[in-house]
N, C-alpha and C positions, 0 to 999 in steps of 0.2 A: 802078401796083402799088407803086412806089418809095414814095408818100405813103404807102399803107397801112401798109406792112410799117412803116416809122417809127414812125407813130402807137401799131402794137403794139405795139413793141419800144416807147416811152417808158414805154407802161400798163403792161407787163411791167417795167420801173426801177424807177416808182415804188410796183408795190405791196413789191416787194421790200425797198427803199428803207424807207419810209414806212408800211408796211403795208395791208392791205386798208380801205380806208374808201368808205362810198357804196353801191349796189347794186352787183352781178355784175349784168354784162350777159352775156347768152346770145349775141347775134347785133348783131353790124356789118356794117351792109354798105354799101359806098363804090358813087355810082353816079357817072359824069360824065355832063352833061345840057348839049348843045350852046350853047342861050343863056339870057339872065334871062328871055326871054318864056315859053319856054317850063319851064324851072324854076318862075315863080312859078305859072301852069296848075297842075303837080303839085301846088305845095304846096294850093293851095286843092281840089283834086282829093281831098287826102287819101293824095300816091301817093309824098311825099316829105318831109321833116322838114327839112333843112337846106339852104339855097345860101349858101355858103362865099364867094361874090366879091359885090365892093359892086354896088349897082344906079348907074348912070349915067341913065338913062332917069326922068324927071323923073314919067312918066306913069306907068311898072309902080311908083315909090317912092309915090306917091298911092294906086294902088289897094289896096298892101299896107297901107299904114296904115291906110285906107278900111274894110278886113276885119276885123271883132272873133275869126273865126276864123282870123286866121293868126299 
């Protein structure tokens, strides 16, 4: 929750800051997803948008590249 609240709190600086530019977003939501096997499953699943940590795994980095949908 520590990440999250951050993240909000910078968007929150910087539109203040800087002003609104870009869309409004209506809805964030942070999920944590135990490892890259199964993070990369979601993304191609369609059930996740983002994995935030490098892939080490030689084989899940192939497949992701391999995917024009991901």
């Amino acid at each position: 929750m520590k990440v999250a609240f951050s993240v909000v709190l910078s968007l929150l600086v910087g539109l203040v800051v800087f002003g609104q530019t870009g869309a409004w977003v209506d809805e964030v939501i942070f999920q944590e997803v135990a490892d890259a096997p199964t993070a990369i499953a979601m993304i191609e699943a369609g059930e996740l948008d983002l994995f935030a940590y490098a892939l080490t795994d030689a084989e899940l980095f192939a497949r992701v590249q391999a995917n024009p949908d991901v």
